[in-house]
N, CA, C and O of each residue as an XYZ file, in Angstrom:
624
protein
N     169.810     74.741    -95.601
C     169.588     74.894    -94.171
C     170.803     74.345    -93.427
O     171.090     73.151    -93.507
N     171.600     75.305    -92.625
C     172.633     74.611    -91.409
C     172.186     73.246    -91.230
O     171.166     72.635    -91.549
N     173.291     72.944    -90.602
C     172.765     71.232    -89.836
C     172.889     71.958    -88.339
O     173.057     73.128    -87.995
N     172.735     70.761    -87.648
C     171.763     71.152    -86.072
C     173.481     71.135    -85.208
O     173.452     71.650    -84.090
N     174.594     70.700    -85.580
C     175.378     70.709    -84.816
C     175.920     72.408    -85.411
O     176.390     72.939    -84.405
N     176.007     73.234    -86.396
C     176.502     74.101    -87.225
C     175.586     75.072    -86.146
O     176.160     75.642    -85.218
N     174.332     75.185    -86.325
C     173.211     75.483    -85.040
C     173.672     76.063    -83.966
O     173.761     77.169    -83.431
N     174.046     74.506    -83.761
C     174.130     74.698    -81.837
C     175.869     75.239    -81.709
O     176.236     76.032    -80.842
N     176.495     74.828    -82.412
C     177.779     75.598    -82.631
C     178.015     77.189    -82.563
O     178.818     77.742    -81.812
N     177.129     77.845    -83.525
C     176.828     79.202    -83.292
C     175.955     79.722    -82.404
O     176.157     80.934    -82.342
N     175.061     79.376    -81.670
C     174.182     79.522    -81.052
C     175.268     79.762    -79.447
O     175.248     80.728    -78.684
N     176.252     78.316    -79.353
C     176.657     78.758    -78.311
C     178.062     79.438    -78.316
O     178.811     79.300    -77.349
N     178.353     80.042    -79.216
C     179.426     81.161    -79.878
C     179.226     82.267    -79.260
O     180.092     82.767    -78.542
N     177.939     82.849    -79.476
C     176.754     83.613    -79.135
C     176.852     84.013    -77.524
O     177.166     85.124    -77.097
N     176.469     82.715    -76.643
C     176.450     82.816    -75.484
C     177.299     82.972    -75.102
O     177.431     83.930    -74.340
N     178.428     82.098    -75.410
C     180.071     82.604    -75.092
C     180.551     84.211    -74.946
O     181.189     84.797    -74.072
N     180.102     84.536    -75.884
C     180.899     86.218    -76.252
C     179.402     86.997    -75.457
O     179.651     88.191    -75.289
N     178.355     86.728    -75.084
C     177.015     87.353    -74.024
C     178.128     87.439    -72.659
O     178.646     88.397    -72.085
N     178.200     86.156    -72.485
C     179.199     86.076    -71.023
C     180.013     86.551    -71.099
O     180.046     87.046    -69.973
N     180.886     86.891    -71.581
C     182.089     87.544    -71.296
C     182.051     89.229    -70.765
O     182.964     89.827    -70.196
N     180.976     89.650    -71.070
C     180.864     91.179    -70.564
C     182.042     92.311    -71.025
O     181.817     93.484    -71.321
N     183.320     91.654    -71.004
C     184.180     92.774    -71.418
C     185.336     92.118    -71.096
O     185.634     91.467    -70.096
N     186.099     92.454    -72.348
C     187.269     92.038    -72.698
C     187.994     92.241    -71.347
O     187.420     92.477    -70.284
N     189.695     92.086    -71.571
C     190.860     92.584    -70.875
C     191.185     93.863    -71.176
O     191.222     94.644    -70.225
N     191.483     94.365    -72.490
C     190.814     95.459    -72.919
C     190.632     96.570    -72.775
O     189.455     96.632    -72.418
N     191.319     98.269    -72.843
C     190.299     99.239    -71.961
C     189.414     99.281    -72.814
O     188.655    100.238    -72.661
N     189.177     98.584    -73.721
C     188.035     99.694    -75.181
C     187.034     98.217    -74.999
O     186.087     98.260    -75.785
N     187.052     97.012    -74.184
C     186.439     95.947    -74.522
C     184.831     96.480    -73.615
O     184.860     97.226    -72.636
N     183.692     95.969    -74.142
C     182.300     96.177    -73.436
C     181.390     95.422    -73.842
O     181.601     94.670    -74.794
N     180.374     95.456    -73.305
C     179.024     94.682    -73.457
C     178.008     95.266    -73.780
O     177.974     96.247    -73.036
N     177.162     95.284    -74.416
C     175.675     96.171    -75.050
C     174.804     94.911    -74.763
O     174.936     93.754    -75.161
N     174.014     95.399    -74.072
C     172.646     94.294    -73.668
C     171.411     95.631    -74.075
O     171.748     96.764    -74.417
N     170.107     95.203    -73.947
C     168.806     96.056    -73.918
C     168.908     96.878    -72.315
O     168.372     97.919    -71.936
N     169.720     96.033    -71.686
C     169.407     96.805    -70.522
C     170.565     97.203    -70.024
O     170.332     97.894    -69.032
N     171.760     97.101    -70.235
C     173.030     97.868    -69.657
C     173.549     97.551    -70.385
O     173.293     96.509    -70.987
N     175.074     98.772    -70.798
C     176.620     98.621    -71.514
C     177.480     98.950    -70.580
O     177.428    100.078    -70.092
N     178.506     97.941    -70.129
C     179.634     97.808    -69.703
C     180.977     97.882    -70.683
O     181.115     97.384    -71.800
N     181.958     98.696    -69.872
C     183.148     99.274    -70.639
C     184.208     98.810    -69.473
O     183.990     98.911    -68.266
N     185.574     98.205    -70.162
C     186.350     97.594    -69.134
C     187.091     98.796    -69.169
O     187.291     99.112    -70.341
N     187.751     99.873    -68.085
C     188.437    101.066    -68.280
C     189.592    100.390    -67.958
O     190.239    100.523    -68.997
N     190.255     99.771    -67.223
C     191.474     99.478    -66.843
C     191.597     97.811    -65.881
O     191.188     97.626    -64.734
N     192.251     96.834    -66.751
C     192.461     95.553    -66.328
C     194.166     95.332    -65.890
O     195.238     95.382    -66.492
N     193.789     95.107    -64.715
C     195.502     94.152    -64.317
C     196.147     93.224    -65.374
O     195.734     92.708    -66.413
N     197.374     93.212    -64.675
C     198.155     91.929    -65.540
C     198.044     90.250    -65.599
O     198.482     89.420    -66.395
N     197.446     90.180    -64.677
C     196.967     88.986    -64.466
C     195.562     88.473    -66.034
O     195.305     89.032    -67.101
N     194.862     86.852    -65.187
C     194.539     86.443    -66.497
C     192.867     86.180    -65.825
O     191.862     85.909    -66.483
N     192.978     86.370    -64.231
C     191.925     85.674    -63.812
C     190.356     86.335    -64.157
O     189.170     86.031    -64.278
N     191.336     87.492    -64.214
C     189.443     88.613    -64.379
C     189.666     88.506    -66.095
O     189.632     89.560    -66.729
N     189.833     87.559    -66.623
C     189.856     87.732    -68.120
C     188.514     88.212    -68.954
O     188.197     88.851    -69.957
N     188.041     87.598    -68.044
C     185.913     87.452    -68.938
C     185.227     88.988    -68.594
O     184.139     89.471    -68.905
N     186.647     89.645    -67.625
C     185.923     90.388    -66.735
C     184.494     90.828    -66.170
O     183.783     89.825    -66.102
N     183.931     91.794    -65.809
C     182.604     92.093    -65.262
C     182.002     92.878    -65.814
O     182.548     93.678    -66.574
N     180.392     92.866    -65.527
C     179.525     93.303    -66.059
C     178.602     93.780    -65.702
O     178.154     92.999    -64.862
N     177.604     95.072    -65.825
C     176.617     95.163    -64.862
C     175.433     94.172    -65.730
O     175.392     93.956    -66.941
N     174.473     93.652    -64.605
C     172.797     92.722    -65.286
C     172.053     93.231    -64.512
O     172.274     93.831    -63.460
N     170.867     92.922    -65.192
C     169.496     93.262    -64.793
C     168.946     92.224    -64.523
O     169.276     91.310    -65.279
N     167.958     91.858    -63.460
C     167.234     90.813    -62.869
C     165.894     91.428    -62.416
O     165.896     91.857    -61.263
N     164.770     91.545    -63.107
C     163.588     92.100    -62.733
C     163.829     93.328    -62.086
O     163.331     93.618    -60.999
N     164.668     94.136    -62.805
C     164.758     95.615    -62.324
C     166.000     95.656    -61.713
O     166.760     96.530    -62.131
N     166.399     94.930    -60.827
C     167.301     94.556    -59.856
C     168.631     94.919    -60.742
O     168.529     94.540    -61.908
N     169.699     95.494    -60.458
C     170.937     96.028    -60.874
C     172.039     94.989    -60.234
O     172.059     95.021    -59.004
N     172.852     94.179    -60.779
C     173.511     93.034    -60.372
C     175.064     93.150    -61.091
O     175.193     93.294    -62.307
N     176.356     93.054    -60.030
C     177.315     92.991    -61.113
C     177.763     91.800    -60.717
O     177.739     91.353    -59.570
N     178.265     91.178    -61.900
C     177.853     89.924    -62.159
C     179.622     89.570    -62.822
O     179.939     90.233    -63.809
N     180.625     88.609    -62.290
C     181.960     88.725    -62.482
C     181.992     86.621    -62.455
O     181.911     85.902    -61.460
N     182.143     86.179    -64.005
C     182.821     85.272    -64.303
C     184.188     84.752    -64.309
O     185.077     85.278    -64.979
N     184.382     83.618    -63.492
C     185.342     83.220    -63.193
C     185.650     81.851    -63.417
O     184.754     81.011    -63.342
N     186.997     81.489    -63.724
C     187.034     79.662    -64.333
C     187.593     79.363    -63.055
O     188.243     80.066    -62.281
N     187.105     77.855    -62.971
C     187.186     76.911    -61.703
C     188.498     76.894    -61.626
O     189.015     77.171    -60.544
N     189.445     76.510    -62.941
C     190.586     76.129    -62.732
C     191.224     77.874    -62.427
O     191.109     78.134    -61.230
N     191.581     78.556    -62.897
C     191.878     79.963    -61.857
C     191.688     79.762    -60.877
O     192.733     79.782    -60.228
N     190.405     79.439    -60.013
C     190.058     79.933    -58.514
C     191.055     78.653    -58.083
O     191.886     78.706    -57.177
N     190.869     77.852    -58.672
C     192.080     76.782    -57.822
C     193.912     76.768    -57.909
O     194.704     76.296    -57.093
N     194.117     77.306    -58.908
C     195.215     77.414    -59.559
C     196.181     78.735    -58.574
O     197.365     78.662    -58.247
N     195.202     79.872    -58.285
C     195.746     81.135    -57.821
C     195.091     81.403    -56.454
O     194.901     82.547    -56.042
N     194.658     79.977    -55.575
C     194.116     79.798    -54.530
C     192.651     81.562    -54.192
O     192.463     82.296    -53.221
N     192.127     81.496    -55.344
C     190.784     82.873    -55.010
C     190.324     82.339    -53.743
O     190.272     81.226    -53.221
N     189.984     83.615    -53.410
C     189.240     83.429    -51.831
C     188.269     84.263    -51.879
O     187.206     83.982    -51.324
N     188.452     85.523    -52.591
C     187.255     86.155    -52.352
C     187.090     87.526    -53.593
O     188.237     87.616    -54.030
N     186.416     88.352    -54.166
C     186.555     88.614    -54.863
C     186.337     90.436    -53.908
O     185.133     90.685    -53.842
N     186.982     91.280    -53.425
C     186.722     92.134    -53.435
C     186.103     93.654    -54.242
O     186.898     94.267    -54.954
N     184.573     94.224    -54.065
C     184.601     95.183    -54.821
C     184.631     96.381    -54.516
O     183.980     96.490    -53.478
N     185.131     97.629    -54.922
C     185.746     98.715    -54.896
C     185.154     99.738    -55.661
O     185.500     99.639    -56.838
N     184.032    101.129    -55.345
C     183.431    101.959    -55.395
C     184.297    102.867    -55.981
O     185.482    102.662    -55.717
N     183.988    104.073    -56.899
C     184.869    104.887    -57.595
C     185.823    105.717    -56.534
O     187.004    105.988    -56.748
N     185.198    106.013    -55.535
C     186.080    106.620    -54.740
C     187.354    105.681    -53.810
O     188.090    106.132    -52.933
N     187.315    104.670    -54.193
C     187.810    103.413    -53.839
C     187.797    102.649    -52.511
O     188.693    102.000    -51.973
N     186.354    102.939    -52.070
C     186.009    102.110    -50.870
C     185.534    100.942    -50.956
O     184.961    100.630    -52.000
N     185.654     99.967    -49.841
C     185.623     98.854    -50.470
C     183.971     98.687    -50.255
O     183.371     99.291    -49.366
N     183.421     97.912    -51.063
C     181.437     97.871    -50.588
C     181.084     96.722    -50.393
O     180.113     96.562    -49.654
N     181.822     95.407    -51.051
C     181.254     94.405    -51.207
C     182.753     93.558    -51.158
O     183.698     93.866    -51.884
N     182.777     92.659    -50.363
C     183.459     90.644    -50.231
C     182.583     90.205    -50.311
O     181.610     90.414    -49.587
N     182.698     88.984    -51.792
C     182.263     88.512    -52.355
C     183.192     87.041    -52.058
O     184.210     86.779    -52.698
N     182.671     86.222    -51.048
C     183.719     84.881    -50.869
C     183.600     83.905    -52.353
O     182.485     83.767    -52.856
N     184.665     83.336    -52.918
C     185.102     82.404    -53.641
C     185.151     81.034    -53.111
O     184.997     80.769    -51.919
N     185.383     80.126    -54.089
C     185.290     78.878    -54.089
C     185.678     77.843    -55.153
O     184.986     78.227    -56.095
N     186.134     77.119    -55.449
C     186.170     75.803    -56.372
C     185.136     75.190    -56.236
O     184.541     74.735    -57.213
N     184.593     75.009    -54.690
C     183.396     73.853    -54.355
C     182.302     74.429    -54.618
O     181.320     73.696    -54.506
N     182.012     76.019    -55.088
C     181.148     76.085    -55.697
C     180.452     75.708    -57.448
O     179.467     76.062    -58.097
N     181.470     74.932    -57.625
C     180.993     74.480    -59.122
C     179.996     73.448    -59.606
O     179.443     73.479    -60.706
N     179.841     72.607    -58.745
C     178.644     71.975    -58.370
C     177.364     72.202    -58.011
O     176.355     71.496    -57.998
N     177.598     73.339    -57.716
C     176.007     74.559    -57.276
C     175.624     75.204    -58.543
O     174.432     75.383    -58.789
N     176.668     75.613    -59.474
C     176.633     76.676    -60.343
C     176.357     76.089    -61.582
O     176.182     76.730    -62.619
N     176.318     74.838    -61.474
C     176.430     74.064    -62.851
C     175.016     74.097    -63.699
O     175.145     73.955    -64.915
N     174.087     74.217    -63.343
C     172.488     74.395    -63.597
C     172.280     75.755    -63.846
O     171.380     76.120    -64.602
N     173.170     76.685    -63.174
C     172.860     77.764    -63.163
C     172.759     78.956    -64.550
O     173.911     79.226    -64.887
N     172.003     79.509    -65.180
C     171.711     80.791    -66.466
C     173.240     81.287    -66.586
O     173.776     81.792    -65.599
N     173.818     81.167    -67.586
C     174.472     82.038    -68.056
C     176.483     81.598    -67.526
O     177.612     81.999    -67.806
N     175.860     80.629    -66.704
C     177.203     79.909    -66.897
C     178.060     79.182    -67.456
O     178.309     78.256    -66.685
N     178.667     79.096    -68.415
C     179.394     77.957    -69.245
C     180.026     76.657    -68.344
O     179.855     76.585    -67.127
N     180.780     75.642    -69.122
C     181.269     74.959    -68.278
C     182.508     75.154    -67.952
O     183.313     75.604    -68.768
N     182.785     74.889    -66.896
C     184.548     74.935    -66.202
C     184.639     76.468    -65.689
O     185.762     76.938    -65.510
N     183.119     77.521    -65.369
C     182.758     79.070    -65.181
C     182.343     78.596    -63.374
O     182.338     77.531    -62.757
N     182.114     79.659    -63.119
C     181.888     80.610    -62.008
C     181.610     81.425    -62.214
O     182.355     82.271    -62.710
N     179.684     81.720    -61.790
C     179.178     83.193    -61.948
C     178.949     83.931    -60.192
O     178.125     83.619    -59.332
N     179.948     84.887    -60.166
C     179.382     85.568    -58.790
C     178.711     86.798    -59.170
O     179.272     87.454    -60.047
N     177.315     87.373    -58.551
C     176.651     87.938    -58.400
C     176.563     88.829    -57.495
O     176.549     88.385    -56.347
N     176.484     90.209    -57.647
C     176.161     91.066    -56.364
C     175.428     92.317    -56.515
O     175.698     93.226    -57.300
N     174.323     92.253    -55.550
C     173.182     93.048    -56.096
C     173.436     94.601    -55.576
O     173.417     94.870    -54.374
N     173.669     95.562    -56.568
C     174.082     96.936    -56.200
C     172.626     97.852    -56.406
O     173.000     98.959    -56.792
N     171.961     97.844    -56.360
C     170.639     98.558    -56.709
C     169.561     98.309    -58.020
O     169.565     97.465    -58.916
N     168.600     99.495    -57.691
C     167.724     99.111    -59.157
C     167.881    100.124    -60.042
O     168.491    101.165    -59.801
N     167.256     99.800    -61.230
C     167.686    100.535    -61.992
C     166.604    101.656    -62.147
O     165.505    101.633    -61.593
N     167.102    102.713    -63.039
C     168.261    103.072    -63.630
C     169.621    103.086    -62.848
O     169.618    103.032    -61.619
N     170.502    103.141    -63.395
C     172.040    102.589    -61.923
C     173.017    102.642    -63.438
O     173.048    102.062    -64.524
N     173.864    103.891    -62.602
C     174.801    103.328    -63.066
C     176.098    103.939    -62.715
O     176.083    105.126    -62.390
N     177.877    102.922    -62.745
C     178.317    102.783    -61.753
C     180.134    102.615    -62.199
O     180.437    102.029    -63.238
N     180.892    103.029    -61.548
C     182.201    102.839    -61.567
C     182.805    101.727    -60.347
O     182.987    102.132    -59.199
N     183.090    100.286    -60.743
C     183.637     99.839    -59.877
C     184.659     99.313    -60.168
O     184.800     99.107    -61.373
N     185.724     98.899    -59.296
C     186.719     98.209    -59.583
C     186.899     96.497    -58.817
O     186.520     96.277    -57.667
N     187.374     95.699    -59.483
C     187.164     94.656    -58.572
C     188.314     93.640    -58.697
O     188.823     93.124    -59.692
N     188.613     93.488    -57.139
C     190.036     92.436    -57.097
C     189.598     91.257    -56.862
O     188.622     90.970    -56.169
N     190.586     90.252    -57.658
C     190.268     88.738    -57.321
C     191.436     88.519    -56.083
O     192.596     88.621    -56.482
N     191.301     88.303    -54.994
C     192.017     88.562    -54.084
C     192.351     86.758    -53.591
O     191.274     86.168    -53.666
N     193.258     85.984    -53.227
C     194.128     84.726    -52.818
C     193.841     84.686    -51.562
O     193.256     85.521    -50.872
N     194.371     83.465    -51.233
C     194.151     83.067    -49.634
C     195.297     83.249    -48.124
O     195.345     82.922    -46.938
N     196.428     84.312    -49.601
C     197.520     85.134    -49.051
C     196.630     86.402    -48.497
O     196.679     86.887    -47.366
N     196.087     86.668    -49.221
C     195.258     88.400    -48.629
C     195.809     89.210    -50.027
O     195.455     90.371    -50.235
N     196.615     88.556    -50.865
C     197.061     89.604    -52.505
C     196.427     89.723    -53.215
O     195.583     88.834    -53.104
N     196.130     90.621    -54.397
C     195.035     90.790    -54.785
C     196.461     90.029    -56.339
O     197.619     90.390    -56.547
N     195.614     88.955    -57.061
C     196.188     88.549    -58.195
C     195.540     88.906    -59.735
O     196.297     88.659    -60.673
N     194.869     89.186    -59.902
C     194.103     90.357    -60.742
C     192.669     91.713    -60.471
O     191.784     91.743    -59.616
N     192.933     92.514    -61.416
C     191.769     93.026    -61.522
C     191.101     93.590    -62.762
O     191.439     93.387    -63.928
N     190.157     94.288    -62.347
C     189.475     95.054    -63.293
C     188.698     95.991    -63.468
O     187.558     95.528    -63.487
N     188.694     97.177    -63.623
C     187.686     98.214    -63.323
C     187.163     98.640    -64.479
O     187.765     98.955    -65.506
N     185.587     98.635    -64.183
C     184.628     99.073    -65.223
C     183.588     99.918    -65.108
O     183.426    100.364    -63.973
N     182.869    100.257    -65.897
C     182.084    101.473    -65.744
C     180.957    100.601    -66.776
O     181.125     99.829    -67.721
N     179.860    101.092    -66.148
C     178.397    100.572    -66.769
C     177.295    101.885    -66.329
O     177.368    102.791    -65.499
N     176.297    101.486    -67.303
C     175.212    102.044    -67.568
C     173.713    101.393    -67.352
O     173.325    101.522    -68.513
N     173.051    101.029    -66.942
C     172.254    100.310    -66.983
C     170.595    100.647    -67.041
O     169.848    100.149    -66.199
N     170.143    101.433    -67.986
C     168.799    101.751    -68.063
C     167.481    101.721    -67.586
O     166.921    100.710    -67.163
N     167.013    102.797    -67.657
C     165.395    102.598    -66.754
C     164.766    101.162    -67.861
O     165.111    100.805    -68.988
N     164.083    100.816    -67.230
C     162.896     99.412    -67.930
C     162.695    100.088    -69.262
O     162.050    101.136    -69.222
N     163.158     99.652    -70.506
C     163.602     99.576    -72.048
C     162.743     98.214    -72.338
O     162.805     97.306    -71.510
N     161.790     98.044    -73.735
C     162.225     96.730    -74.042
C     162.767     96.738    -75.259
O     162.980     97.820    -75.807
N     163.126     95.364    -75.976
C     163.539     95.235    -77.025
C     162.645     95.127    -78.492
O     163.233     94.987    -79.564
């Protein structure tokens, strides 16, 4: 039998690579029961590394974009703009460092993370967006555009 640190070692291996949603990557994605996310095209930058993902929340269709504290402070983030296939913008999403203290309790966050959330419909949904991590210049210092799927109510 493992020992309990071997356990919790893999266990949170596990969660690690759940969060991440999709590589840098164009071929990187996520397979959940309820949506697969595909990263089609990532900037040069490092900040959208974990890049984004579509989630499900009691039906609720959520894209959901991890971010490390030290990035948002490092490349002054301000806000995370998102961008519709036809490339309009739909959603500012404001940033923060001082939100890490809020987020720390929070599902699905690791430590030294930032989970922003933004609720795009219910499902079935599914969606081409692109999304800039945009500075407190107004520049956009990375991105990432992905495409997801996210299924009518499936269980496992």
């Amino acid at each position: 039998m493992p020992s309990r640190r071997r356990l919790l070692a893999a266990i949170s291996s596990v969660a690690v690579a759940g969060m991440a949603g999709c590589s840098g990557s164009a071929s990187g994605g996520s397979d959940t029961v309820d949506c697969h996310t595909s990263a089609l095209v990532h900037g040069r930058g490092n900040v959208l590394d974990n890049g984004a993902r579509g989630t499900v929340e009691e039906g609720d269709v959520r894209l959901a974009v991890p971010l490390s504290v030290d990035n948002v402070r490092e490349y002054s983030i301000s806000v995370l703009k998102v961008y519709d296939a036809a490339g309009n913008l739909v959603h500012a999403i404001p940033v923060s460092a001082d939100d890490a203290e809020l987020m720390a309790n929070k599902a699905g966050v690791n430590e030294g993370q930032l989970l922003y959330e933004q609720s795009i419909g219910r499902r079935p949904f599914h969606g081409r967006y692109r999304v800039d991590a945009v500075n407190t210049s107004e520049e956009s210092v990375d991105f990432v555009t992905i495409e997801f799927n996210c299924f009518s109510d499936v269980s496992d």
